[in-house]
N, C-alpha and C positions, 0 to 999 in steps of 0.2 A: 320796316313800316314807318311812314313819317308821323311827326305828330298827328295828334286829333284837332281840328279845326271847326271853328261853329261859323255856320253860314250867313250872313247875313239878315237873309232872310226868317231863318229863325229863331232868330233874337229878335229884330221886329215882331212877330209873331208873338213871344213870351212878353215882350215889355206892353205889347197892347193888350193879351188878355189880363195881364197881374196890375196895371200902372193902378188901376180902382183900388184893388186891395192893398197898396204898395201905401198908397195916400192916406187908405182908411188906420192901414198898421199907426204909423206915424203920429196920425190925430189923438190916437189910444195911447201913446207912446209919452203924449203931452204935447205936441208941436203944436203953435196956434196955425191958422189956414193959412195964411203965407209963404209961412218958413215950410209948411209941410209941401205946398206945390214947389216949390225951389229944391226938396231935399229929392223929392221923386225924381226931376230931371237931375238933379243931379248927379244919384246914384245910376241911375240910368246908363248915362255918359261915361261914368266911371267903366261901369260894366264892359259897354262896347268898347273902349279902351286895352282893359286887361283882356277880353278877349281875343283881341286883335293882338296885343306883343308877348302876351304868357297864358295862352289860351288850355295851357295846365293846368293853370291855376284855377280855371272855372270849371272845376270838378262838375259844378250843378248850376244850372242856368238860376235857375227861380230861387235855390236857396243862396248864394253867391249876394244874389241884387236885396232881397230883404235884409241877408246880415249887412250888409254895406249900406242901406238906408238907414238900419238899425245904430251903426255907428256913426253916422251921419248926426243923426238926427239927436240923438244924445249930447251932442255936442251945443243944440240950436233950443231943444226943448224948453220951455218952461216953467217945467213941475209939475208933474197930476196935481200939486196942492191949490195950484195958481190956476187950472184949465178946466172949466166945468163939464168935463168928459162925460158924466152922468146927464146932462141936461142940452135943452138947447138943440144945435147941429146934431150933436150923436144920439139922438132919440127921438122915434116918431109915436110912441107912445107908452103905455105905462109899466109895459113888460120889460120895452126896449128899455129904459131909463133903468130900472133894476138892477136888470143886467150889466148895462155898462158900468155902473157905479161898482158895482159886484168885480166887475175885473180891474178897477183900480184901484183896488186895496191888495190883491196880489200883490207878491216879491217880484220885479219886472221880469226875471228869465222865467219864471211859472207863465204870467201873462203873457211873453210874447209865443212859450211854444203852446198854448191853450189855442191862440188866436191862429197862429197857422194852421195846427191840425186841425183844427175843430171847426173854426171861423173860415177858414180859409180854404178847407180840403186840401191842402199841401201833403203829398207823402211823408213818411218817416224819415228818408235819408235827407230830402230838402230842410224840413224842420232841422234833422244833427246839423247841415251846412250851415245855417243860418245861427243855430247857436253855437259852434264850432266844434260839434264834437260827433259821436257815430251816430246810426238809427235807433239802437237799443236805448242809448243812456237820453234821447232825445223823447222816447217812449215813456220813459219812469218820469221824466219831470212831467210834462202830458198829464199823467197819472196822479202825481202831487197838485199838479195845478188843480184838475177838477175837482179832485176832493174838497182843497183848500175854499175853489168857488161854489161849491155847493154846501160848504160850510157857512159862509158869510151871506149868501140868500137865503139862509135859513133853515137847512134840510138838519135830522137828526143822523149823524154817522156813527155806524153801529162800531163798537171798540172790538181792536184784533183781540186785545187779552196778550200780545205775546207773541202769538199764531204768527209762523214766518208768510208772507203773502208775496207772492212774483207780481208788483205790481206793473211791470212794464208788460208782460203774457195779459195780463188782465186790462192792462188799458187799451191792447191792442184787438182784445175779445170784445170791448166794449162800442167799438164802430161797426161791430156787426158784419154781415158778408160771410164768405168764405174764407174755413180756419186754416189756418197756416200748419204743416206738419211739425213744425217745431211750439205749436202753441195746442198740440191734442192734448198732449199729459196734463197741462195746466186747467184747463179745461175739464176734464174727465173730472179731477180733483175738485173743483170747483161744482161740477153739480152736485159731489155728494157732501160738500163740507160749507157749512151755513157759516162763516166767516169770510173764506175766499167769493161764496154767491154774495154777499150783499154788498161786497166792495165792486165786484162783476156789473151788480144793478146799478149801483151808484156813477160807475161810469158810463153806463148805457145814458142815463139821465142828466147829466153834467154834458155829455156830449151831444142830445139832442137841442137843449138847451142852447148851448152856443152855438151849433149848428143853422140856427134860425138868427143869428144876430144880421142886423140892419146894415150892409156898407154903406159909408160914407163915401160916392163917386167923387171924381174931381169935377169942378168947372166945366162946362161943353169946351169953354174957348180958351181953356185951359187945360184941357187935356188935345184937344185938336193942334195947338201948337208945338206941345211937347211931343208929342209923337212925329210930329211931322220933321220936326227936330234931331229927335234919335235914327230918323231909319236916314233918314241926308248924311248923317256922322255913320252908322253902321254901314252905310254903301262906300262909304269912302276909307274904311275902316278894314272892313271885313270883306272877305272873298265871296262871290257870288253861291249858288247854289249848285249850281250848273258847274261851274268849275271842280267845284269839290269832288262832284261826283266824274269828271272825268277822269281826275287826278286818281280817284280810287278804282277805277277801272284800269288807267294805266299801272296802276302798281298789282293788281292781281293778274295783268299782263305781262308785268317784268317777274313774277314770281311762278310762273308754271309757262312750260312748251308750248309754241301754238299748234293747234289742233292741223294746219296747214301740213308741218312737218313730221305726223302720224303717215300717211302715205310713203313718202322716203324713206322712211325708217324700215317698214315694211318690205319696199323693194332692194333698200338695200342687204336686211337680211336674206331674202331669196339671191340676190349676187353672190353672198356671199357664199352659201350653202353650194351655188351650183358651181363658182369658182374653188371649193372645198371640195368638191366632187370629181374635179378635172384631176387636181393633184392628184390624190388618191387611186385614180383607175392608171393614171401616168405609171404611177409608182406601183402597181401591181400587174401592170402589162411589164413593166423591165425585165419586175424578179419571175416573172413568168420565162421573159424569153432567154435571160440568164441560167435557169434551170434549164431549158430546153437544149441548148449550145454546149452544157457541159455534159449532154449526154450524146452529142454527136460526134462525128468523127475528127479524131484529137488532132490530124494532121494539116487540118486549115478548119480551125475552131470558125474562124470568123467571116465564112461563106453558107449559106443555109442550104439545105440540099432541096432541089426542082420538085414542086409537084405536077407532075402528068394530070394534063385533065382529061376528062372524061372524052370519049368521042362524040361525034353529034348522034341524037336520035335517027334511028334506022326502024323501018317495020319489019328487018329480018334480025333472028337473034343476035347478038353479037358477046362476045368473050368479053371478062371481066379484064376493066384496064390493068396494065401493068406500072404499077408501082416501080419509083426507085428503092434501092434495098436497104437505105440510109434512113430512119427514122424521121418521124414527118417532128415539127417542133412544135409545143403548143401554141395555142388561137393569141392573138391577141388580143388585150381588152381594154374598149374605147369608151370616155364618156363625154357624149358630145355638148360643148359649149355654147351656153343660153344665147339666143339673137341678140348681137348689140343694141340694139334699139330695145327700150326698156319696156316690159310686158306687164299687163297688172296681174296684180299675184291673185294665186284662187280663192275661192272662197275661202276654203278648208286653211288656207296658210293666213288669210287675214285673222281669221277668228282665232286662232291661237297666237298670232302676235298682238293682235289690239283686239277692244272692241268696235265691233259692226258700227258705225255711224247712225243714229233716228234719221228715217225719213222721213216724216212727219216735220211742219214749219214749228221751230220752236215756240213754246206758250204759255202761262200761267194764271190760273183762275182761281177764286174764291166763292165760296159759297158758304155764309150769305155776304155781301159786299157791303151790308151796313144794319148797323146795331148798338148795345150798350157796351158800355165798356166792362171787360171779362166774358164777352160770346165766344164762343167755340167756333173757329171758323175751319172749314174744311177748304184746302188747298190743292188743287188739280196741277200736274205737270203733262206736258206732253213737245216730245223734239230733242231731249235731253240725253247726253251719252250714255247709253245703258251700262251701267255697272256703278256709276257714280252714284257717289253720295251730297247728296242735294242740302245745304244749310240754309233754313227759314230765321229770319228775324222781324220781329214788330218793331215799327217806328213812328214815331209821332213827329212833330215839325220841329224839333231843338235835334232829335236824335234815336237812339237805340233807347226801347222801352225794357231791356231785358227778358223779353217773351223770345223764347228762342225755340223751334224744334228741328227734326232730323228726316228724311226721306231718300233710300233708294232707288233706283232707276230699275226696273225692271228691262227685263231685253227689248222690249218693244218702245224703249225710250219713254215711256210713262213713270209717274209716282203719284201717290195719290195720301195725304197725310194732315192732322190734325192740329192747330196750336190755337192757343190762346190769344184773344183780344184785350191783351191786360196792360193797361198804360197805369201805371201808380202816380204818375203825376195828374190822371185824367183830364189831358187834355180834348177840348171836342173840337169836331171836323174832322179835315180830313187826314188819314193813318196809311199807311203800307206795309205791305208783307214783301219783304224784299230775299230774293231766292240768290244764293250762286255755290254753284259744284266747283269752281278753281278751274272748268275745261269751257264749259258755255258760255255765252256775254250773262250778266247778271242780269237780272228779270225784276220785276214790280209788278203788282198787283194793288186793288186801292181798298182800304177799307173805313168806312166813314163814319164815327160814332156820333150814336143820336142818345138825348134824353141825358 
């Protein structure tokens, strides 16, 4: 399997929906609006860059280009002491001003992963990329962080006393949704222990809180350049979309037999069996007529003795023929060999070498084909090799979202199966469910999240 390769096309995609929050990171970060529109294309370019010659290395689109603004921009910054982040540009009125003042007193790795999660809706694993480390330990500072900001705006924080608290389980209970099986126990613990609940609430409230913060967009004529900018470098840069995808259909083509030579296979095994068949009668007609010969008369073994035949039919009775008095030899036995020209084999002999072929046009459908993100969508197959096992994955425009399910083919070339609409990066528009067994061309279906 050759490396993994990012398309083009969605990297464009990723740098136009993030380039706002890329710009707004920055401003918070301390960059005056200059340096901050210069760090954004910047990082940008970088990005399309590494993607194109070590496209390893961009484990995660979105987290990748933040931490690389991130160190960018450090470099250009002029101080939260020096940049009126609280005031001004970064606030439209008196909650907003709060707030931003409230996160620049933060320790800057508290503040930047507050602002991605929280600010930004960035997943857990983006967050770890962007501060360089996994999604769990990405989770706890998260956790440190709101605390720390709902500290400094004023809230009263109840004390542990001691009490051990799983603040990363808890920070990740505090965005709410649907719980994770590895965050039930924590959970469970937390409704009946009045220490771990009011650290629980406190995150619920630190994260609504910044959840509503104000981005700071870029320029129209400043963002309209840069974009236009990066996708001219990523097209010159990065492999089409289209390409990609046929290159991954060629390599699941170099990796399993074409379904073309299932046929052959077939007839050849009936050749074989009936040319297996020939020997075998060869060889049991010999020792047949060999037994026969050693019981006839010893003086010229290798002459067969005459059978008389019968006389013709007469309507008057006639005498039973007269046999010679030399013992007759036994029958010979023949098995006669298949028509050269090649026959299809029976039903009976296809079904226990392969499976039957669907006759049915191959298909794949969705229901429902657009919704939130996290619907359940129900996946229809129909044309597919019956006996196969069918692999479903969710993708959004950078890549695989990690939603994956599993579906057999029943004899009638149908499946019919269940997966999740779950993008953790949430991205909206348009998604796919993309189907392939390793025997059929691989199939797409579209699914398009709203809201």
């Amino acid at each position: 399997m050759s490396e993994q390769r990012i398309a083009a096309e969605d990297l464009t995609a990723a740098v136009r929906i993030h380039a706002d929050r890329v710009h707004d990171f920055l401003r918070r970060l301390g960059c005056e609006p200059r340096a901050a529109v210069d760090v954004v294309e910047a990082s940008a370019l970088d990005l399309v860059e590494t993607a194109g010659s070590t496209p390893k290395q961009v484990t995660d689109v979105v987290g990748w280009w933040f931490g690389r603004a991130r160190a960018i921009g450090a470099t250009v910054a002029g101080g939260s002491s020096g940049v009126p982040l609280g005031g001004g540009l970064l606030s439209v009125d008196v909650d907003q001003q709060r707030i931003a003042e409230a996160l620049e007193q933060l320790p800057e790795r508290e503040r930047v992963a507050v602002l991605l999660r929280d600010a930004y809706a960035l997943p857990a694993a983006s967050v770890g990329v962007a501060l360089g480390t996994d999604a769990d330990a990405a989770m706890e500072t998260v956790g440190r962080g709101r605390l720390r900001f709902l500290q400094t705006v004023g809230d009263d924080l109840p004390s542990t006393g001691g009490h051990p608290v799983e603040l990363g389980a808890l920070a990740r209970l505090g965005m709410g949704g649907p719980v994770a099986a590895r965050d039930a126990t924590p959970r469970r613990h937390a409704q009946s222990c009045a220490t771990c609940r009011s650290i629980w609430d406190a995150q619920e409230r630190a994260h609504r809180l910044l959840a509503g913060l104000t981005v700071v967009a870029l320029p129209d004529v400043e963002r309209d350049g840069l974009l236009g900018r990066v996708e001219q470098h990523a097209q010159a840069a990065l492999p089409a979309g289209a390409l990609l995808l046929l290159e991954e259909e060629d390599e699941l083509e170099d990796e399993r037999p074409s379904r073309l030579l299932i046929p052959l296979y077939v007839l050849a095994g009936v050749f074989l069996a009936a040319v297996l068949g020939v020997v075998i009668g060869v060889l049991a007609s010999r020792d047949g007529e060999s037994r026969a010969t050693g019981a006839s008369d010893s003086s010229d073994p290798g002459i067969l003795p005459p059978v008389v035949a019968p006389p013709a039919p007469s309507r008057s009775p006639v005498p039973s023929p007269v046999l010679s008095s030399a013992p007759l030899p036994s029958p010979r036995v023949f098995t006669l060999p298949p028509s050269p020209s090649p026959v299809p084999a029976s039903p009976s002999a296809a079904v226990s070498t392969a499976p039957e072929p669907a006759v049915e046009p191959q298909s794949l459908t969705s229901d429902p084909t657009s919704g939130p993100n996290g619907q359940t969508v129900t996946v229809q197959g129909a044309g597919w090799m019956p006996g196969s096992t069918v692999q479903l994955d969710y993708r959004n425009s950078v890549g695989s979202t990690g939603s994956r399910a599993q579906a057999v083919v029943d004899s009638r070339g149908r499946f019919t199966t269940t997966i999740a609409a779950q993008d953790p990066a949430n991205f909206p528009g348009r998604h796919v469910i993309r189907a392939s067994n390793g025997i059929d061309p691989t199939m797409e279906t579209p699914y398009d999240v709203s809201g």
